[in-house]
C-alpha positions in Angstrom: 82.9 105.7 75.0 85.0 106.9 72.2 86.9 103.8 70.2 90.4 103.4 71.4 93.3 101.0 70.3 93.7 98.9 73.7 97.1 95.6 73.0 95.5 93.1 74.7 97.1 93.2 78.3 95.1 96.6 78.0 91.9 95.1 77.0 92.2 92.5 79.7 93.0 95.3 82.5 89.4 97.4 80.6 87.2 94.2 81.3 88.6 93.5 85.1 87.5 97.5 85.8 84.2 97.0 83.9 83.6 93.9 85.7 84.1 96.1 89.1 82.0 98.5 87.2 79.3 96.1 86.6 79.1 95.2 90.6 79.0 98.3 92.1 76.2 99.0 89.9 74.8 95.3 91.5 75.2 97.0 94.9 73.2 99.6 94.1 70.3 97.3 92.1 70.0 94.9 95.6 69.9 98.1 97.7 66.6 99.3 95.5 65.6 96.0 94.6 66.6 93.5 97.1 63.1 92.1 99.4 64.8 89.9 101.7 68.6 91.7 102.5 68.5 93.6 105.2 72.1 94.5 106.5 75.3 97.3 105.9 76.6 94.8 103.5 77.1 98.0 101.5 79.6 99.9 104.2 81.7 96.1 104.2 81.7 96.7 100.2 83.8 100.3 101.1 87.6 99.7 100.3 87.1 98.0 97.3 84.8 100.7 96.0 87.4 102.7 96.9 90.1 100.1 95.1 87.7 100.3 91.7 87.4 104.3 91.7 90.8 105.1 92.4 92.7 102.3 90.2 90.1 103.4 87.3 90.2 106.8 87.2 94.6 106.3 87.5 94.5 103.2 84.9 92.7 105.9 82.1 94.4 108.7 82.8 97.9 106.2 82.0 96.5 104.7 79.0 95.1 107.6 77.9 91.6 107.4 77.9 89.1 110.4 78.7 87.4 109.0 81.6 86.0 111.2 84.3 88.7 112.7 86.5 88.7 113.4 90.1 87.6 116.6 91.3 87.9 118.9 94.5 88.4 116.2 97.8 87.2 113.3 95.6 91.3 112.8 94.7 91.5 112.2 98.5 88.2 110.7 100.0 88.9 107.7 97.6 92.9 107.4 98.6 91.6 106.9 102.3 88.2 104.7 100.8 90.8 102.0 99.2 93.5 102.2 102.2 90.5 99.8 104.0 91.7 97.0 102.3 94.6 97.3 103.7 93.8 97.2 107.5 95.7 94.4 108.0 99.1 95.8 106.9 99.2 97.8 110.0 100.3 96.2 113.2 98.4 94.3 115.7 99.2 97.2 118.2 98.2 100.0 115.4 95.4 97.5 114.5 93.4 97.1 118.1 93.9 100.4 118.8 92.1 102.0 116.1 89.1 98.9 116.9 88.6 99.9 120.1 88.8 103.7 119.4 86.2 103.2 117.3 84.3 101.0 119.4 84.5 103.5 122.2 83.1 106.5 119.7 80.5 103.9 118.8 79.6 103.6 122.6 79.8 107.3 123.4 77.4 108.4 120.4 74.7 105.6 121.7 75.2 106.0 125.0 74.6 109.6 124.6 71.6 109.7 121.9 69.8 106.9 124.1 66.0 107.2 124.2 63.7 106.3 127.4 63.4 102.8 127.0 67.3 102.5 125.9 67.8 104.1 129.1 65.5 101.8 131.5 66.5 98.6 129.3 70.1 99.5 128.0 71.4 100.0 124.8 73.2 98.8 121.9 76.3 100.4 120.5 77.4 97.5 117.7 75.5 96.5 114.3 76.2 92.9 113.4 75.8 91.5 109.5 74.6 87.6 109.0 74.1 86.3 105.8 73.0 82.3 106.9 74.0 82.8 109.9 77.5 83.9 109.8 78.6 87.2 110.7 80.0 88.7 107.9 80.5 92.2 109.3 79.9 95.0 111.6 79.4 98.2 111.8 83.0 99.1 114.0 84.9 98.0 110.7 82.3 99.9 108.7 83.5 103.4 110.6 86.7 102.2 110.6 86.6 102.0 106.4 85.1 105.7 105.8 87.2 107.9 105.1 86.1 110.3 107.9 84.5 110.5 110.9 80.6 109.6 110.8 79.5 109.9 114.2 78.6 114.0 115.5 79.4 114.6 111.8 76.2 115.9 110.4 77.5 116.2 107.0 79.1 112.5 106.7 76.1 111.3 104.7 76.1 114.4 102.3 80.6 114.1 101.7 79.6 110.9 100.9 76.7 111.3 98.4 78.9 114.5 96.6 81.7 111.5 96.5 79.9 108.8 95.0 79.0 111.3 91.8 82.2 110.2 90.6 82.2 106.7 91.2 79.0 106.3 88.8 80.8 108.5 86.2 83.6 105.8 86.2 80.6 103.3 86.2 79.0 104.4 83.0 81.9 105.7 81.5 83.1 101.7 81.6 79.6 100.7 80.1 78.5 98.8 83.3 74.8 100.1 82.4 74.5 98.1 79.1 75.0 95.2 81.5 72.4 93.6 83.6 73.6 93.3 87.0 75.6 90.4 88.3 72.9 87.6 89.3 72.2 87.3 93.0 70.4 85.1 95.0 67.6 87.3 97.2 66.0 84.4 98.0 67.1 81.5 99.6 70.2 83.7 101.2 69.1 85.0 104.4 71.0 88.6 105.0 70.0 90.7 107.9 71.7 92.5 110.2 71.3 92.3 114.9 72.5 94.9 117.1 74.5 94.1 120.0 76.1 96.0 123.3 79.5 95.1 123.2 80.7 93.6 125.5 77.8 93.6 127.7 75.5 91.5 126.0 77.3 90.1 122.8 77.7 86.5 120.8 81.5 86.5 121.9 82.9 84.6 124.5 85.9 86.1 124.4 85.0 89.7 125.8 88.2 91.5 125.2 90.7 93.6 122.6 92.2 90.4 121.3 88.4 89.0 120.9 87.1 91.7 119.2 90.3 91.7 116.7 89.5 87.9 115.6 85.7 88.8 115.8 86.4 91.7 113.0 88.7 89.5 111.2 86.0 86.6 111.1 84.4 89.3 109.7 86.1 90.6 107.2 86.9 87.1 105.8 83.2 85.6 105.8 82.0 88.9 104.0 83.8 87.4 100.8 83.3 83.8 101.9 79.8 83.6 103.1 78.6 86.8 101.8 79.5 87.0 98.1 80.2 83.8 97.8 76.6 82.2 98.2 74.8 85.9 97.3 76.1 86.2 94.1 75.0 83.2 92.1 77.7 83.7 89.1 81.3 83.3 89.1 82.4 87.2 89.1 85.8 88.3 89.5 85.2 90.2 93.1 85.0 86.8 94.6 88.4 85.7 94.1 89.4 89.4 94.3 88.5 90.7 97.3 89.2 87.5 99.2 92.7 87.3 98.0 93.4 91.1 98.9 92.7 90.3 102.6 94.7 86.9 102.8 97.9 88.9 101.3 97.7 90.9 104.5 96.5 88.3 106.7 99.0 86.3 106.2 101.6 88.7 107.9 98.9 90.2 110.2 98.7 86.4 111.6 102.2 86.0 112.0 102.7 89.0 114.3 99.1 88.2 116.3 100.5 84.6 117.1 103.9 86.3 118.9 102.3 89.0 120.6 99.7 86.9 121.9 100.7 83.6 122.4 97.9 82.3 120.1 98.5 79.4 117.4 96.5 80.2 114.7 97.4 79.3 111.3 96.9 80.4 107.6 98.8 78.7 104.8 101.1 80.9 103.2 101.9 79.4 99.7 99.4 81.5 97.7 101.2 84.8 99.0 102.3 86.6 96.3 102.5 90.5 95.7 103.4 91.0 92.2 99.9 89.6 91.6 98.6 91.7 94.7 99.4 94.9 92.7 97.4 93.4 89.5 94.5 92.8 91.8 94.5 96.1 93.7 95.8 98.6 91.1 94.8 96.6 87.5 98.5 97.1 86.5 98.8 94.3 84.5 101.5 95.5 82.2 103.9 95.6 84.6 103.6 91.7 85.0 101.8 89.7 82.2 102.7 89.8 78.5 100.2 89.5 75.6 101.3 85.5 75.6 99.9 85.3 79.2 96.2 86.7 78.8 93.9 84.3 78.3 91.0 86.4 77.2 88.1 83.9 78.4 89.1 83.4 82.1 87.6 85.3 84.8 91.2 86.8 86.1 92.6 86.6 82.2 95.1 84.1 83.3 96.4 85.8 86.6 96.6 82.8 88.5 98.2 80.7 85.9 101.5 83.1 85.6 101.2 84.3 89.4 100.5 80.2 91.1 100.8 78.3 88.4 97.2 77.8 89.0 93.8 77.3 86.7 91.4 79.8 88.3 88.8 77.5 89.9 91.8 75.7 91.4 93.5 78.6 92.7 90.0 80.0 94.2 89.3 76.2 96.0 93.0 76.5 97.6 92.6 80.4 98.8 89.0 80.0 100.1 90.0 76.9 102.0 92.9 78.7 103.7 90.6 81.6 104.7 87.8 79.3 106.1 90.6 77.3 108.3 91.6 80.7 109.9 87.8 81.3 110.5 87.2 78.2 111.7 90.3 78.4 114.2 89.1 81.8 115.4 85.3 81.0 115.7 86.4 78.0 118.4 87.9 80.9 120.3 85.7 83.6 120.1 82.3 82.2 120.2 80.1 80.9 122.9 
């Protein structure tokens, strides 16, 4: 890439996109290179690949830089990729419905493409993540995040490999090759993945809509949590990232799940905060910190400090504690 005069709210914005950069290209090094993780940790990863190649390829084009640009449906197929991490901004009506829509297409596809013994035995129509035990995602919420439909759709797999062209231009173009990737532990982390028949013969005890919405939200939390959180073996931006993009939503999303059914879960909502949303989600960082506020030589560049009056590592203990409460509170429901 071509030197280019970046202030330094700029230059903090260029190394939060290159660290996004720098794990994609991770995701693709432990789906070569990986021996021992086995799972669709990679179709989980969705919206915020869909976050980093949409907010990059905007951020350049308003700074001025000659990045790659979007091309044909690319513009598009990333506008729905990103709009996954925002599931939880729809209602808990619009929410379960689109679950169990899925779920049902899931079932239909299976139940129709079964082979001899799936037919004397049964079959499964749900693919469940673990990493050490903890289900960290499945493949209902991995439909639900691609950006069209991927079952009867024999060119899903080919849309998406013409799509991804651009996210590794973005990559390079933000020198995530002259990295290594991020560090991960292959080893002691035990990722695999376990199909299921939902709800015929499933781990939940609750066998319903409202138990398959907390089993997707357990989910969804514990694939930052559980997942990144004990795979990756540094402290990378992602972690804080992507767990604070689902408890903005959450916390709303539990609000309106509590009246509609009855339930008493709780999430703490001091941390909610969406001027720092938008830095996280779009790297718009002019619009909220000043050079004074960028402190080059933490991982979010000083985010928490002017957002929650928070050092980093503090703000990350508080945010992950709140997410792993709500997880607890819905395992004891869910769960045999």
């Amino acid at each position: 890439m071509e030197s280019f005069y970046l202030n330094a709210v700029q230059n903090a914005a260029f190394e939060l996109i290159q660290s996004d950069a720098r794990f994609l290209h991770t995701l693709i090094d432990i789906n070569r290179n990986a021996e021992r993780t086995s799972s669709n940790f990679i179709m989980m990863s969705q919206p915020y690949i869909g976050v980093f190649v949409d907010g990059a390829e905007q951020w350049c084009k308003k700074v001025g830089l000659e990045s790659p640009t979007f091309r044909g449906g690319e513009k598009e197929y990333y506008r729905k990729l990103r709009k996954g991490h925002k599931l939880f901004e729809k209602s808990y009506a619009e929410y379960s419905e689109l679950l169990m829509k899925t779920l049902a297409d899931s079932d239909r596809y299976f139940y129709s493409n079964r082979g001899l013994l799936e037919k004397i035995f049964g079959y499964n129509n749900v693919g469940i993540d673990l990493c050490n035990g903890e289900y960290c995602g499945n493949t209902i919420l991995g439909a639900v995040y691609a950006p069209m439909q991927i079952w009867w759709n024999q060119d899903a797999g080919k849309t998406m490999q013409s799509a991804s062209v651009i996210a590794g231009e973005l990559a390079g173009f933000f020198d995530c090759k002259a990295f290594l990737p991020y560090k991960y532990d292959d080893k002691r982390n035990i990722v695999k993945f376990k199909d299921y028949h939902f709800f015929q013969d499933c781990p939940l005890k609750e066998k319903t809509e409202y138990g398959f919405v907390l089993f997707s939200i357990l989910c969804s939390i514990n694939y930052v949590t559980a997942f990144i959180e004990s795979y990756f073996i540094e402290e990378i931006p992602q972690k804080f990232k992507f767990a604070y993009l689902q408890y903005y939503y959450l916390c709303s999303f539990i609000d309106e799940l509590n009246r509609i059914k009855g339930s008493n879960l709780i999430i703490d909502y001091s941390l909610q905060n969406r001027e720092f949303r938008n830095c996280l989600a779009h790297y718009g960082l002019g619009q909220y910190l000043v050079e004074e506020d960028v402190l080059s030589t933490d991982i979010l560049k000083g985010l928490t400090n002017k957002a929650l009056n928070l050092e980093y590592f503090e703000a990350k203990q508080k945010l992950f504690e709140y997410l792993n409460s709500l997880r607890d509170q819905i395992k004891s429901i869910i769960l045999a």
